[in-house]
C-alpha positions in Angstrom: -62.1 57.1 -15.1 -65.9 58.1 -14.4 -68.2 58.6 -16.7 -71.2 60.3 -15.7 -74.3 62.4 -17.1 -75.5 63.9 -13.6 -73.3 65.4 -11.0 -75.2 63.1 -8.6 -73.0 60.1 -9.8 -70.1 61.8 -9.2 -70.6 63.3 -6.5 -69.7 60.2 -4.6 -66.1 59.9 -6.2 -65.2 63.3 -5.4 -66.0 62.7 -1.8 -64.1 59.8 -1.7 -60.9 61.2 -3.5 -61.2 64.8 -0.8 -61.3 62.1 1.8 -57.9 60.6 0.4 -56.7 64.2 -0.4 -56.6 63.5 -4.2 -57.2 66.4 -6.3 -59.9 65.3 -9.1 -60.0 66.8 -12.7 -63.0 66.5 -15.1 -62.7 66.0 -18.7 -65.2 67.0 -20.6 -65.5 65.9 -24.5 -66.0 69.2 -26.9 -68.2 67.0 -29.4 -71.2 68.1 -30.8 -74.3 65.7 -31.1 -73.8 65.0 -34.6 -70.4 64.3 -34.3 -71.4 61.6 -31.6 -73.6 60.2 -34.2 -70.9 60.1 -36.8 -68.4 58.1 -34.0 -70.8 55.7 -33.4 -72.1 54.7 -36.7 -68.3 54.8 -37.4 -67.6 52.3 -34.8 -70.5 50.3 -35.7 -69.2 49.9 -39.2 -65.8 48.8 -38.6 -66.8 46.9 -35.8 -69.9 44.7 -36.3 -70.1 43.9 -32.7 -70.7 47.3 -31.9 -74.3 48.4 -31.9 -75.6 51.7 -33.0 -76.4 53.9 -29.9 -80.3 54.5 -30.8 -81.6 58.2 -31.0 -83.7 58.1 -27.5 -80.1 57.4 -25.8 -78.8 60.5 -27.0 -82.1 62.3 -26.3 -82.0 61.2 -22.4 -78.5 61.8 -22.1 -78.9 65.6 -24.0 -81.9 66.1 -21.7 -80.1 65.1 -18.0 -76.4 66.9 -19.2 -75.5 69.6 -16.7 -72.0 70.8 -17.6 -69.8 70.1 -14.9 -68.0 73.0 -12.4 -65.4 73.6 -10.1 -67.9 74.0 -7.6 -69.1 70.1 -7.8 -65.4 69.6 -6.1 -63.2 69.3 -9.1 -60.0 70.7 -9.3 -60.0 71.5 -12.9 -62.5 70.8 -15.1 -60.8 70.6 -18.7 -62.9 70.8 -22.4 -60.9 68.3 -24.5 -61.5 68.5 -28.2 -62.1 65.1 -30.3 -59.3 64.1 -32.3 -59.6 60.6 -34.4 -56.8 58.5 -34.2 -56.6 55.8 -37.2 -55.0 52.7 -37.6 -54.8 52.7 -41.6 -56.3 54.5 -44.4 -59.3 53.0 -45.0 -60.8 54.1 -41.7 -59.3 57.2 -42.2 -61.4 57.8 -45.6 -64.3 56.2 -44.1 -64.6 58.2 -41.2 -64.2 61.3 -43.2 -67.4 60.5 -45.4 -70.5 61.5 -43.9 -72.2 58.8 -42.2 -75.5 60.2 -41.2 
């Protein structure tokens, strides 16, 4: 798995999986900025270790984004919605509250 902002940083894998002959799909998550938000103040409250992403993070990332294409070298490239998974209730109704 890559994860990358700019197609510069990819660039390099998909040469390297043309050079093996590997076809190479892209992923791309479907979720909004304020959804992002919510996840990570989510995983910030059940997991104290995780820190909350700050707001110039998202900013810089919003700002360098360039929606990936076919033309980069990928194969595919695939919107995937978000879809929480939860280990018991509690997270369940927590993550469903709004957590601005």
């Amino acid at each position: 798995a890559v994860v990358s902002t700019q197609s510069t940083g990819t660039n390099r894998f998909i040469a390297i999986a043309k050079a093996a002959g590997v076809n190479i799909r892209c992923f791309v998550m479907s979720t909004t900025l304020q959804h992002a938000k919510h996840n990570n103040r989510f995983r910030n409250l059940v997991n104290s270790v995780d820190k909350v992403v700050p707001d110039v993070a998202y900013n810089s990332y919003k700002s360098k984004f360039t929606p990936p294409t076919v033309e980069e070298g990928f194969s595919e490239v695939l919107i995937v919605d978000f879809t929480p998974h939860f280990t018991d209730d509690v997270h369940k109704e927590l993550y469903n509250m709004f957590l601005g």
